[in-house]
BADO-375623 format. One record per residue (C-alpha): residue number from 1; y, x, z. Coordinates in Angstrom, 2 decimals. Layout:
REM residues N
+--------+---------+---------+---------+
! fidren !       Y !       X !       Z !
+--------+---------+---------+---------+
!    NUM !       Y !       X !       Z !
...
+--------+---------+---------+---------+
***
This chain:
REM residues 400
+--------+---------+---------+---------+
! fidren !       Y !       X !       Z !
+--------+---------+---------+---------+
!      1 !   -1.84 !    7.57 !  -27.26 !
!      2 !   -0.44 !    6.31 !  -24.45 !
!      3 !   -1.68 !    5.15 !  -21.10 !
!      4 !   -0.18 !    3.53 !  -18.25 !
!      5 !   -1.82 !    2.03 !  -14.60 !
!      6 !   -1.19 !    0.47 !  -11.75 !
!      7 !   -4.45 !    1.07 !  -10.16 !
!      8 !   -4.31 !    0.64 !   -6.11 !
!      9 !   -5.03 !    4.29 !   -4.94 !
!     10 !   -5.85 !    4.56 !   -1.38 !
!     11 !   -4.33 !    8.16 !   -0.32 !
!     12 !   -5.84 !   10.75 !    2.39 !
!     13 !   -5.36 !   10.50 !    6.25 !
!     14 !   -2.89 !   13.66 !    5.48 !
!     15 !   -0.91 !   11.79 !    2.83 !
!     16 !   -0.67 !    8.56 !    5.13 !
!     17 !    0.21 !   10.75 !    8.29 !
!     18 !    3.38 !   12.59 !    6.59 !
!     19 !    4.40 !    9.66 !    5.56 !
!     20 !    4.36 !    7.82 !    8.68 !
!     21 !    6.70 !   11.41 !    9.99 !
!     22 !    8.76 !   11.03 !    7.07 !
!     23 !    9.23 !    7.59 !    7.95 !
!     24 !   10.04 !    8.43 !   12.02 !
!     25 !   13.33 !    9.94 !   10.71 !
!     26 !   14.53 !    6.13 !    9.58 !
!     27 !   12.64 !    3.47 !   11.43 !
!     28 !   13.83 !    3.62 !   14.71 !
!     29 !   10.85 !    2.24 !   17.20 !
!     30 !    9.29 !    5.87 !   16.93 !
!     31 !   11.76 !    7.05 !   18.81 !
!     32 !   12.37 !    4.30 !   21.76 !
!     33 !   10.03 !    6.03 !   24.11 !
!     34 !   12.39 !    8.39 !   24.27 !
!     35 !   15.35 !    7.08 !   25.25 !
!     36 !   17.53 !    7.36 !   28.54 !
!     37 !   17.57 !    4.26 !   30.66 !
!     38 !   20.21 !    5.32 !   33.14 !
!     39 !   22.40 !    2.49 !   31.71 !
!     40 !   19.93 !   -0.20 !   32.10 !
!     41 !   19.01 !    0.26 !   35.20 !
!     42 !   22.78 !    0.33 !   36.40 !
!     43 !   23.57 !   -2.95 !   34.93 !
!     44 !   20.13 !   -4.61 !   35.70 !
!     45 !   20.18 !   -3.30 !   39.16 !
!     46 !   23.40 !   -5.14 !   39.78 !
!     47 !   22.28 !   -8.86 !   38.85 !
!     48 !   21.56 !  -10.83 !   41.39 !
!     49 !   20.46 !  -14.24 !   40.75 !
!     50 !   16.55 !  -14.84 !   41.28 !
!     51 !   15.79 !  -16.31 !   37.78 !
!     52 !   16.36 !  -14.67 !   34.40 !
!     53 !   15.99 !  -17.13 !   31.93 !
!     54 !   15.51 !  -15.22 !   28.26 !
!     55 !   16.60 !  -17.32 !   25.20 !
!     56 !   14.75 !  -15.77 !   22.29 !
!     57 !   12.11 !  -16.18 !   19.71 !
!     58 !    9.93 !  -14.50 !   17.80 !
!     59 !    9.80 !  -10.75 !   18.49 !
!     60 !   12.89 !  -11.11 !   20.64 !
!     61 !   10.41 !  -12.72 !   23.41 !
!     62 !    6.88 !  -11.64 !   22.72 !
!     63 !    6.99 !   -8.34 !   23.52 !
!     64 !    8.86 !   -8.77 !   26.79 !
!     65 !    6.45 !  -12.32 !   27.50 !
!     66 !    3.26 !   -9.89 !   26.79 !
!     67 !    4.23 !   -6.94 !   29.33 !
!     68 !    5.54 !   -9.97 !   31.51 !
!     69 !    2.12 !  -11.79 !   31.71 !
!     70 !    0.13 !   -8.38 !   32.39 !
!     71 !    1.94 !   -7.62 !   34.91 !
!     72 !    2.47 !  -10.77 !   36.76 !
!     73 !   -0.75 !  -11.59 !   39.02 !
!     74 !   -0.60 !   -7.72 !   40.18 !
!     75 !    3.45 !   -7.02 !   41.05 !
!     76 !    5.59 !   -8.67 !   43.21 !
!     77 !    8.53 !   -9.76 !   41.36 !
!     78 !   11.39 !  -10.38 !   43.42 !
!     79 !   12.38 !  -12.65 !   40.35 !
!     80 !   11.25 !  -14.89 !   38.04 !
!     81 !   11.42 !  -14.79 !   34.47 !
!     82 !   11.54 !  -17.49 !   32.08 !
!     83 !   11.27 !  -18.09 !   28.52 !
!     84 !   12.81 !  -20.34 !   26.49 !
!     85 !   11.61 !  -19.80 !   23.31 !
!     86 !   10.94 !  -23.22 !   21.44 !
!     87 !   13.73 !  -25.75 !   20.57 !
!     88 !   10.66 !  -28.07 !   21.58 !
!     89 !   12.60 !  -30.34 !   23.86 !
!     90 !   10.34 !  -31.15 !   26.43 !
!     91 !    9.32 !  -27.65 !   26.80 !
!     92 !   13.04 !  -26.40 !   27.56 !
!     93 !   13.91 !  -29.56 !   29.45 !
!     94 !   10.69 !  -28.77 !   32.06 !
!     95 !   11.43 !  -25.54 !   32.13 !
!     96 !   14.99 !  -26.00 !   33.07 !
!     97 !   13.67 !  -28.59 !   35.93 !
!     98 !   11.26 !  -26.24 !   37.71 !
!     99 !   14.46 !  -24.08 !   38.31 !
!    100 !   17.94 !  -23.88 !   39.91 !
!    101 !   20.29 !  -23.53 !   36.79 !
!    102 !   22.91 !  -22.29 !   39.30 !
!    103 !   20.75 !  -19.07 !   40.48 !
!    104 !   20.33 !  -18.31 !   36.93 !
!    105 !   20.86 !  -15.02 !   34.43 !
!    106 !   20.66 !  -15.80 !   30.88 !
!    107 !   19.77 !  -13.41 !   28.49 !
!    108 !   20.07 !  -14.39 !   25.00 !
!    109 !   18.26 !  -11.96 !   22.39 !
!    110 !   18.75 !  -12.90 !   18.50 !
!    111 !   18.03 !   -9.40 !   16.14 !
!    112 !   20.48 !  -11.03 !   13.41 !
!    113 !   22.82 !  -12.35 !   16.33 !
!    114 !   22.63 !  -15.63 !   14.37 !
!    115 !   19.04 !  -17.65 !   14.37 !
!    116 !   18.99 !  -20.72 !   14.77 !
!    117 !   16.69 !  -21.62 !   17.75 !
!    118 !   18.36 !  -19.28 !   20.02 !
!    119 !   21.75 !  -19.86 !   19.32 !
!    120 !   20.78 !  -24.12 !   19.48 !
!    121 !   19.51 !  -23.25 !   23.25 !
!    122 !   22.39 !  -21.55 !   24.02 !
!    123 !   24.54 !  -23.87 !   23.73 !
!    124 !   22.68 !  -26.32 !   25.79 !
!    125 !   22.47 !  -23.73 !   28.10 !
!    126 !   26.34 !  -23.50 !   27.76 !
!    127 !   26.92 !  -27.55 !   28.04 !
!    128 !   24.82 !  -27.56 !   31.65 !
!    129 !   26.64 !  -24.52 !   33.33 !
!    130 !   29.35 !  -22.52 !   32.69 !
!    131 !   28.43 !  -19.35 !   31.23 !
!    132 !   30.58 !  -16.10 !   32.33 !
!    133 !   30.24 !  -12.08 !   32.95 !
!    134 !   27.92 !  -12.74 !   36.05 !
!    135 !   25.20 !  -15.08 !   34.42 !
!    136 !   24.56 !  -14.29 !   30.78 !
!    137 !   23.97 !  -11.19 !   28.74 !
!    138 !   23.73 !  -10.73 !   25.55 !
!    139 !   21.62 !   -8.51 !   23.08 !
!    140 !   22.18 !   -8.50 !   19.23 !
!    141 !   22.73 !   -6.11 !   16.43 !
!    142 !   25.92 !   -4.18 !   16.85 !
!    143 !   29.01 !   -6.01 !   14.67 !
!    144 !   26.90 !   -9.45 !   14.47 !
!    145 !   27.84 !  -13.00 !   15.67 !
!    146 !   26.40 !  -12.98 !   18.62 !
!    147 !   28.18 !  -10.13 !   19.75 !
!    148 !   31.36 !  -11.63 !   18.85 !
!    149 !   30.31 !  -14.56 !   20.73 !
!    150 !   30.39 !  -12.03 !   23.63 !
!    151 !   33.46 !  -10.51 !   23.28 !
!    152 !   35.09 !  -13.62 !   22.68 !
!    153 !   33.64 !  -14.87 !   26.25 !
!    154 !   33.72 !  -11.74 !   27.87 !
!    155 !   30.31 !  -11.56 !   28.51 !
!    156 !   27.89 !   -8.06 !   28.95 !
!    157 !   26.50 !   -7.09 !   25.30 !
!    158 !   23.89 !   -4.26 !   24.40 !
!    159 !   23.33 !   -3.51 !   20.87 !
!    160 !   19.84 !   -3.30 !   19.05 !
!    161 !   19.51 !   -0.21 !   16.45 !
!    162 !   20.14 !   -1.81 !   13.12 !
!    163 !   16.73 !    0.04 !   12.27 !
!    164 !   14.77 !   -1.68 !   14.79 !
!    165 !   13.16 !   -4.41 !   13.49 !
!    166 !   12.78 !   -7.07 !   15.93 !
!    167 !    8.92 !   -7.32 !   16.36 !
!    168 !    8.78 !   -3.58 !   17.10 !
!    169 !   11.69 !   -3.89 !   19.27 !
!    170 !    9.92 !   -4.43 !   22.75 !
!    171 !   11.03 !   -0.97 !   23.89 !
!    172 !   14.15 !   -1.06 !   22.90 !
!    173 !   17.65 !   -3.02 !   24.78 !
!    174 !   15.96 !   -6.01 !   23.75 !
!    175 !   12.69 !   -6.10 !   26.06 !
!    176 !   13.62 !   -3.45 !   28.61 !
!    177 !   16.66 !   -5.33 !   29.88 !
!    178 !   15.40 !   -8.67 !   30.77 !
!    179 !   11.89 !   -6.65 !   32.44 !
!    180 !   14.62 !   -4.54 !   34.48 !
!    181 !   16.38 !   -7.18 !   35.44 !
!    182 !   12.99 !   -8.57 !   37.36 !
!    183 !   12.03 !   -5.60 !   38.63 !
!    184 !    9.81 !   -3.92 !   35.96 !
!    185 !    9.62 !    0.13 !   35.80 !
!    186 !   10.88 !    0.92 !   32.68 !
!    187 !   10.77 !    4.11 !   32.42 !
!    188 !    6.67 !    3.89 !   33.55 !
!    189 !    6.46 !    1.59 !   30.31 !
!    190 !    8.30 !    4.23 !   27.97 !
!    191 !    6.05 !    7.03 !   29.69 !
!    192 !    3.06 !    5.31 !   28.83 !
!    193 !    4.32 !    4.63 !   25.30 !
!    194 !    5.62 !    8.48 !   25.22 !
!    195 !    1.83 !    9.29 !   25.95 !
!    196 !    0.69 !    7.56 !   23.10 !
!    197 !    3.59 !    8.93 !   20.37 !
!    198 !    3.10 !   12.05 !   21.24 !
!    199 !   -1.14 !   12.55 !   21.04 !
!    200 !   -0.61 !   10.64 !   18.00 !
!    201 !    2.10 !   13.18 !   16.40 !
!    202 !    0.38 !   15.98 !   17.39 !
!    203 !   -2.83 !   14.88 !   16.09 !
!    204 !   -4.97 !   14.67 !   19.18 !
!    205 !   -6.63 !   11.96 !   21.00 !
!    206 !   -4.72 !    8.60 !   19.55 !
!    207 !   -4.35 !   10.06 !   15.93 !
!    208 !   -8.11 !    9.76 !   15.11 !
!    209 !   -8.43 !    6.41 !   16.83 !
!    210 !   -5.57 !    4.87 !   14.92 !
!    211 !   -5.86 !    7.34 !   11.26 !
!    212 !   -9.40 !    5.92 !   11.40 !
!    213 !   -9.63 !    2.28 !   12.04 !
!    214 !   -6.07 !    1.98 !    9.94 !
!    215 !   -8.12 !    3.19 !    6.97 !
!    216 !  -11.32 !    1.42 !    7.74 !
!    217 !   -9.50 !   -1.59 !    8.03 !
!    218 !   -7.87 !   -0.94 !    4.11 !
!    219 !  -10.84 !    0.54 !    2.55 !
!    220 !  -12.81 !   -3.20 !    3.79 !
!    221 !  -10.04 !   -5.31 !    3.65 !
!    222 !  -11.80 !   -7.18 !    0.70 !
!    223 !  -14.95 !   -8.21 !    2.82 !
!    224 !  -13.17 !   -7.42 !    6.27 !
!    225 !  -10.31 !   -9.93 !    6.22 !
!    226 !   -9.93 !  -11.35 !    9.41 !
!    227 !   -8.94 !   -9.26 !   12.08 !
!    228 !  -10.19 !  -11.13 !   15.66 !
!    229 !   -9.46 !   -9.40 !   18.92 !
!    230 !  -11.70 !  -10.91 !   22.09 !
!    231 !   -9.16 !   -9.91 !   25.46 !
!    232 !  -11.39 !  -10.39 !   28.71 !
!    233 !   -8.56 !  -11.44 !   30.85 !
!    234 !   -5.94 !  -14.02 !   31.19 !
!    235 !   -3.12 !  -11.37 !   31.37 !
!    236 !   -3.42 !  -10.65 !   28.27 !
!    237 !   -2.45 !  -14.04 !   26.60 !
!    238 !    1.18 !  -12.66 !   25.71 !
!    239 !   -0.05 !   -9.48 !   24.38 !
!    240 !   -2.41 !  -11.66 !   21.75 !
!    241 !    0.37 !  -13.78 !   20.99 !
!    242 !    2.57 !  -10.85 !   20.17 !
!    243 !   -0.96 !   -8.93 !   18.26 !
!    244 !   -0.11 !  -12.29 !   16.13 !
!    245 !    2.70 !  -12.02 !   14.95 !
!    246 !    3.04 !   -8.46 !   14.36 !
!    247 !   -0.24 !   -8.16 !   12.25 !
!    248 !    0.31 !  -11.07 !   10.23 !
!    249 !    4.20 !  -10.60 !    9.52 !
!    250 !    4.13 !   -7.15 !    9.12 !
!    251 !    0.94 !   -7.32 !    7.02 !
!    252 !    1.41 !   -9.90 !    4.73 !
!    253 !    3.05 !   -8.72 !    1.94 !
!    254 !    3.19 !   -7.92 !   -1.88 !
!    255 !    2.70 !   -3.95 !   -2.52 !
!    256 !    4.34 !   -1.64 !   -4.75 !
!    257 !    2.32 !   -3.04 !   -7.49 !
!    258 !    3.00 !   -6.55 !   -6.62 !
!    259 !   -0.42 !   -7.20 !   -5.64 !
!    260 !   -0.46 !   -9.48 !   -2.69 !
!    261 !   -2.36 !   -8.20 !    0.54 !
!    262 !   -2.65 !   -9.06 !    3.69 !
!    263 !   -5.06 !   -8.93 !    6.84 !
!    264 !   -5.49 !  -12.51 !    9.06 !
!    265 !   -5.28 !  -12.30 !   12.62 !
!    266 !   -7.09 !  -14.30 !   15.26 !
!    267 !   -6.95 !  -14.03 !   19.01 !
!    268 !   -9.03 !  -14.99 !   21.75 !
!    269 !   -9.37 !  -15.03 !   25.45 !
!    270 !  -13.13 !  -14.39 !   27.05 !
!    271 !  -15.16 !  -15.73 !   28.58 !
!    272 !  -13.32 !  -19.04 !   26.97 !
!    273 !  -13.41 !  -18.41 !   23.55 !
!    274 !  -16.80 !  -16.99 !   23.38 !
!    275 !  -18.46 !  -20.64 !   24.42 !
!    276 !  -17.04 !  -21.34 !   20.75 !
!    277 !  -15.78 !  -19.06 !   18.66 !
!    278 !  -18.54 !  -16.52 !   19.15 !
!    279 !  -21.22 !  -18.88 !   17.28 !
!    280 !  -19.25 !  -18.35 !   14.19 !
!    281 !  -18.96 !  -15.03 !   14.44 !
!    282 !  -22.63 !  -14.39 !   14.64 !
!    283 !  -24.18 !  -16.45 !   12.58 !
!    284 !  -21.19 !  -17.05 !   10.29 !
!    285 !  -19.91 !  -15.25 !    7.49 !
!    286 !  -19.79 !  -11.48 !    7.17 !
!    287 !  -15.68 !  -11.56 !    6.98 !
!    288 !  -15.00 !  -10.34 !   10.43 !
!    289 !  -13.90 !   -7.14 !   12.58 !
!    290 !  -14.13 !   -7.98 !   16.32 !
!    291 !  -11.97 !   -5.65 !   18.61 !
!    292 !  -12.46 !   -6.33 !   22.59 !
!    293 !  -10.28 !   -5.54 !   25.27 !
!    294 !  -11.51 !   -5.30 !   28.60 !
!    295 !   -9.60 !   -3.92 !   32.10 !
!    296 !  -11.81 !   -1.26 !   34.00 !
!    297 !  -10.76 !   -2.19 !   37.09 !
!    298 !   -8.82 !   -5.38 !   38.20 !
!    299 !   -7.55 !   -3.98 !   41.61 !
!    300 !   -8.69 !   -7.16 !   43.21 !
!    301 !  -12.53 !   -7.28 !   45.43 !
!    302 !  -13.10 !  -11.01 !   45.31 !
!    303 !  -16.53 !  -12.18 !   45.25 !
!    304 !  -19.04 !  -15.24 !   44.54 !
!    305 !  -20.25 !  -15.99 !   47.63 !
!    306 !  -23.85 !  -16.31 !   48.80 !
!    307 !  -24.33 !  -19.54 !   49.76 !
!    308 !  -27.94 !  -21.04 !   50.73 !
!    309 !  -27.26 !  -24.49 !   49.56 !
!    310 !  -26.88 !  -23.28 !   45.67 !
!    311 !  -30.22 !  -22.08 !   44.83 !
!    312 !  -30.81 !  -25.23 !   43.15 !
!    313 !  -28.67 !  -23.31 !   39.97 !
!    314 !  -30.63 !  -20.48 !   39.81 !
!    315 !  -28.02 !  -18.11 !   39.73 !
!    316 !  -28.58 !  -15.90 !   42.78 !
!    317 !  -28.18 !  -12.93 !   40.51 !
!    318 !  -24.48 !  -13.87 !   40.56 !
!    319 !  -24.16 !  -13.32 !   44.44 !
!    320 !  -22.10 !  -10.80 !   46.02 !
!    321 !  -21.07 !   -9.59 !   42.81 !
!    322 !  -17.07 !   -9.73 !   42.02 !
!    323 !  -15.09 !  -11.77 !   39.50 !
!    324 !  -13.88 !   -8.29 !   37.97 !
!    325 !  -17.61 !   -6.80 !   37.42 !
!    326 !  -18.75 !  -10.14 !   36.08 !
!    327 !  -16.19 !  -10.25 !   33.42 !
!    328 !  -16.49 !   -6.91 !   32.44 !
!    329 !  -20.30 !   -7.57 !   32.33 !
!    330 !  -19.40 !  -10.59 !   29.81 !
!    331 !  -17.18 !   -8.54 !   28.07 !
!    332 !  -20.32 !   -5.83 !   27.51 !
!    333 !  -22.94 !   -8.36 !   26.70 !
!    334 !  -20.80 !   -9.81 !   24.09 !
!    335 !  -19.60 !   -6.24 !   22.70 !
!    336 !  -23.50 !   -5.34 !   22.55 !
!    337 !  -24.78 !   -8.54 !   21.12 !
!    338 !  -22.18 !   -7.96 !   18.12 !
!    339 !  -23.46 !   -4.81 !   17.57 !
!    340 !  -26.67 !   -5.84 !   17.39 !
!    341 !  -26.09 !   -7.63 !   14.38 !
!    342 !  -25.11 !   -4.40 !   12.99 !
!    343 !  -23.00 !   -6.20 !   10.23 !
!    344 !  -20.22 !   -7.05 !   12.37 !
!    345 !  -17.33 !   -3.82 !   12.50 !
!    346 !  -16.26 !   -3.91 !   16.05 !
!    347 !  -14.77 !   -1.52 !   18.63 !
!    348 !  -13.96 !   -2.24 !   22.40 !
!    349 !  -10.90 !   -0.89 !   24.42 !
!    350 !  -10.81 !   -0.54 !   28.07 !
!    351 !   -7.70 !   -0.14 !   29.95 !
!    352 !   -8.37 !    1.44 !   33.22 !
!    353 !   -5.78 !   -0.62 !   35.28 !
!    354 !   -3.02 !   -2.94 !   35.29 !
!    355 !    0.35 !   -1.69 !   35.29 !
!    356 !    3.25 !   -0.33 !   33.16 !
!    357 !    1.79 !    2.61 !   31.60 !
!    358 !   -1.50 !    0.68 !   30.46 !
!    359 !   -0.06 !   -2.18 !   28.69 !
!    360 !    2.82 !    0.18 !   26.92 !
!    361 !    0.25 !    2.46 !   25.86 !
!    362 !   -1.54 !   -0.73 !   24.05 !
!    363 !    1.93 !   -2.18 !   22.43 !
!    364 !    2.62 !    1.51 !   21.36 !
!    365 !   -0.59 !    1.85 !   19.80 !
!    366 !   -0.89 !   -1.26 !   17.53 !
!    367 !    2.68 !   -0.52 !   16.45 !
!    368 !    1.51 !    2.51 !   15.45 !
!    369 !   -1.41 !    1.27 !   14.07 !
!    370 !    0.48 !   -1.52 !   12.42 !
!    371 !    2.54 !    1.32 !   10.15 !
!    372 !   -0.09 !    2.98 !    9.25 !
!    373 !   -2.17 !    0.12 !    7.92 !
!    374 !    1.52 !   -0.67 !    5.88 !
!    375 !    1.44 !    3.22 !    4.62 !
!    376 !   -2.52 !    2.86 !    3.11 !
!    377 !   -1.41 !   -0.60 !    1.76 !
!    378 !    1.65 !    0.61 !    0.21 !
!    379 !    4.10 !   -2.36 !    1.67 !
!    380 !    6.80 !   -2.57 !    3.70 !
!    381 !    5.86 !   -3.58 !    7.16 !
!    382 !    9.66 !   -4.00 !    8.18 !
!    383 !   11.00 !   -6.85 !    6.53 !
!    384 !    9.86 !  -10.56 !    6.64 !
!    385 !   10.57 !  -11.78 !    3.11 !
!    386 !    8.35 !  -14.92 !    3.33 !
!    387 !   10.13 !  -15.77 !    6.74 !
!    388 !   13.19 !  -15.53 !    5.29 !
!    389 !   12.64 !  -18.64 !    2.68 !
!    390 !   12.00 !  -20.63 !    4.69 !
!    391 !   15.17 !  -20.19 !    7.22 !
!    392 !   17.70 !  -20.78 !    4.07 !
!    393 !   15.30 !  -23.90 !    3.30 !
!    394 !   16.02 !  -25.30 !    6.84 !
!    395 !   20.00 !  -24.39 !    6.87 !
!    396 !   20.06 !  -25.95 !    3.76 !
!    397 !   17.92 !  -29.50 !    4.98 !
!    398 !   20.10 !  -29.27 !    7.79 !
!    399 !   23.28 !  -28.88 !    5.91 !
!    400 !   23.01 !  -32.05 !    3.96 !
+--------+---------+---------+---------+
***
């Protein structure tokens, strides 16, 4: 007799855990937080024009637009950054009006050192203003077109670790340089993602919390297939952009048996999305986890004023109290009327401030998360397959 199977086994937290340090020794994110930055913040420290302008798409901009936008209402950037990451005409063509193209570094970030968008803009970029050593830099694989492009010009060029894929690559060249270059601490971001690598590998705090939900999240995946994530703040609309893309590219895949899985990814702001949104997730369909985000404390005292003339609302109970405890009161209501349903899987994470440290710690721990949900799904949460169809499609369109 003879018996074969390709029945999907779910292994142990242990199994999934040496794994994921098996896997440290070849995927290179792991190691990012790290790294020395003495080199970046020589070269960053030196540029001098008051607009950095990054050309990228994709993971080569998230990452750096998520940290950008939680940062932004709270430090005083000397500089402005700017993304161009669409070849969306009127987006680049505003963009480019709002600034002086003259007082302008342009850092151009492709993984491959050859896609298409970001190569299109930069040569725009290149027919508007003369590109040279003191205005662009350039960040690519080592050995790739781009980087040739670079030597050929003379231009500055860091490399990207062939095994850093480019949505994990916030903490890497890619992401660190153009946040130096405005004025971001970089080495406050890699000690908050440090923090979070190293509970994690030694199995305290940050190991249960992401062992756990990365299971949970497997062992339901068949009721539980949409992942939303609720962030009470406007700071945080990079960071669900970039939750996007790295759950759904890294996630969607075909496993070892060929079996095709996949979570689905959906991200909100509150209060906004809760006037909407939130009606389908209570009375709606039992296909949900809900994951909120909230900030502690916002660093900023402003409050609704008590003003005589606006009784006629009936909302005294709003007076004196500040934007930052309301929200965070909205954030709570919500969280507890989910869980009232007691059908609904849902968590809530509070950061306790806004700065470097908080919003690595949060990258750093969805990556992590991320890997580990690939390990119990047995796929490879590295490469984009699907992605990649439909880039030859377009060269070819384009080449007819």
């Amino acid at each position: 007799m003879e018996y074969s199977r390709n029945f999907y086994q779910i292994k142990s937290n242990e199994d999934i855990f040496e794994q994921i340090c098996q896997e440290r020794k070849e995927i290179g994110y792991y190691n990012l937080p790290y790294q020395n930055t003495t080199s970046i913040k020589k070269y960053t420290e030196g540029i001098s024009q008051k607009v950095i302008v990054l050309i990228g798409i994709g993971g080569s901009s998230l990452g750096a637009k998520a940290i950008y936008q939680f940062l932004l209402p709270k430090k005083k950037f000397s500089k402005r950054l700017i993304f161009l990451d669409t070849i969306d005409p009127l987006k680049i063509n505003f963009c480019l009006s709002n600034i002086d193209i003259n007082d302008c570094h342009f850092v151009a970030v492709s993984k491959s050192g050859n896609t298409s968008e970001p190569i299109s803009i930069l040569k725009y970029i290149s027919s508007l203003v003369d590109i040279n050593s003191t205005n662009f830099t350039c960040i690519s694989n080592s050995n790739s077109p781009l980087e040739k492009f670079a030597k050929q010009q003379k231009l500055q060029f860091f490399h990207i670790d062939e095994n850093v894929g480019g949505r994990f690559s916030i903490f890497s060249n890619a992401g660190l340089i153009p946040l130096a270059m405005i004025g971001v601490d970089v080495d406050r971001l890699l000690e908050g993602a440090k923090e979070v690598s190293d509970s994690f590998f030694n199995k305290e705090y940050y190991y249960d919390h992401i062992i756990n939900k990365a299971r949970f999240l497997v062992e339901n995946k068949g009721r539980f297939n949409i992942n939303v994530i609720i962030s009470y703040s406007s700071i945080f609309e990079g960071f669900n952009k970039w939750f996007v893309q790295i759950w759904a590219e890294s996630l969607g895949k075909k496993n070892v048996n060929g079996t095709r899985q996949g979570l689905t990814p959906i991200a909100l702001l509150g209060p906004d999305d809760q006037h909407s949104f939130l009606q389908l997730i209570i009375d709606g369909p039992r296909d949900k986890t809900v994951t909120f985000f909230k900030i502690n404390d916002f660093d900023d005292d402003t409050r609704i004023p008590d003003k005589k003339s606006y009784q006629i609302f009936d909302l005294d109970f709003l007076n004196n109290r500040t934007f930052n405890s309301v929200l965070n009161y909205q954030a709570d209501s919500t969280y507890e009327a989910i869980l009232k349903e007691k059908d609904i899987p849902c968590d809530l994470i509070t950061i306790p401030s806004i700065n470097e440290e908080s919003i690595a710690k949060l990258i750093f721990r969805y990556q992590i998360l991320v890997s580990c949900i690939g390990k119990f799904l047995q796929i490879n949460a590295y490469d984009q397959p699907g992605v990649e169809i439909g880039k030859i499609l377009l060269k070819n369109r384009l080449k007819k």
